[in-house]
C-alpha positions in Angstrom: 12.6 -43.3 173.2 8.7 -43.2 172.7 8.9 -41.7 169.4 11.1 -44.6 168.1 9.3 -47.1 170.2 6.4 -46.2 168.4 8.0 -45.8 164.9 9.3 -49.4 165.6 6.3 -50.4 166.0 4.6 -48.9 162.6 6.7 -50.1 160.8 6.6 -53.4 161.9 2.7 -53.1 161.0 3.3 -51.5 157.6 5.9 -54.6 156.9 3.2 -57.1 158.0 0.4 -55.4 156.1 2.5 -55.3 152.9 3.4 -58.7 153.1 -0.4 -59.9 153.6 -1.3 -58.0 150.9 0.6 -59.6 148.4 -0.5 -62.9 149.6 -4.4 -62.0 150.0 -5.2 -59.7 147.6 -6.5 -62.1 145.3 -7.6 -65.2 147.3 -11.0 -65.8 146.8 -12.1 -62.8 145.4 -10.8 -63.6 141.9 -9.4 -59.9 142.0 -5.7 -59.2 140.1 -4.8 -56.2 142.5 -1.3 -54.4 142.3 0.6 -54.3 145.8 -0.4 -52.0 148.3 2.0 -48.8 148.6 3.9 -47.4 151.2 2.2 -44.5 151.1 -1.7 -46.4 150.9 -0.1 -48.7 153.8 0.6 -45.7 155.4 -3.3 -43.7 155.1 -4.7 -46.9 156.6 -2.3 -47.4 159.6 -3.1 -43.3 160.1 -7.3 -44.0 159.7 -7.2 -47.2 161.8 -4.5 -46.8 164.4 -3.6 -42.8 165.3 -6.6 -40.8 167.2 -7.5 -38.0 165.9 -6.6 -34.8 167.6 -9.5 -33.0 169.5 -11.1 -30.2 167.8 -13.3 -29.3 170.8 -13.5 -25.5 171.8 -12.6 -25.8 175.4 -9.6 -27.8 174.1 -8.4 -25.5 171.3 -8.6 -22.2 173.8 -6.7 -23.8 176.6 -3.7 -25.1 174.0 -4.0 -21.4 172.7 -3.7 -19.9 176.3 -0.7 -22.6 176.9 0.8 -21.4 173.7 0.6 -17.9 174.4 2.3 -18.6 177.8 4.9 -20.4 176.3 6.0 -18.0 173.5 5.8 -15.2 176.2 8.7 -17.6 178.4 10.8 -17.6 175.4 10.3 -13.7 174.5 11.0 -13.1 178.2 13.8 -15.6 178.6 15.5 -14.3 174.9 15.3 -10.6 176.5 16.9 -11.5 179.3 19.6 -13.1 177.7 20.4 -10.3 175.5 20.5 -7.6 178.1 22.9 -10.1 180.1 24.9 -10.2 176.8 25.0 -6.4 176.0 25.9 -6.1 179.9 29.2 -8.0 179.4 30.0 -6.6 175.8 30.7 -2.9 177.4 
């Protein structure tokens, strides 16, 4: 639900932008501009509206230690399940 909540919401912002930009470009700046692109519409919503992820070092070795402990779960958890499999095949 968040993840469409929040798509929902960007592209109700990339619609508005688009439309503005038709409409403003050249008003009072005596500029002939072409309209803005998805894509250009897009780089500015990212610049203006997403944080930027942290890049600190205490940040990047605890979300290496978390990843570690994760892909150990699933190594675990997968080896588990195959013995419980090779169990019942024989």
């Amino acid at each position: 639900m968040r993840w469409s909540l929040i798509s929902l919401f960007a592209a109700a912002v990339l619609a508005v932008t688009h439309a503005r930009t038709r409409t403003a470009d050249g008003a009072g700046h005596g500029l002939e501009l072409a309209p803005a692109s998805g894509r250009e519409l897009l780089a500015i919503l990212r610049i203006t509206a997403v944080p930027q992820p942290r890049r600190d070092r205490d940040h990047i070795l605890h979300w290496s230690a978390w990843r570690r402990h994760h892909q150990h779960q699933a190594t675990e958890a997968h080896r588990r399940w195959n013995n419980i499999t090779a169990a019942a095949a024989t």
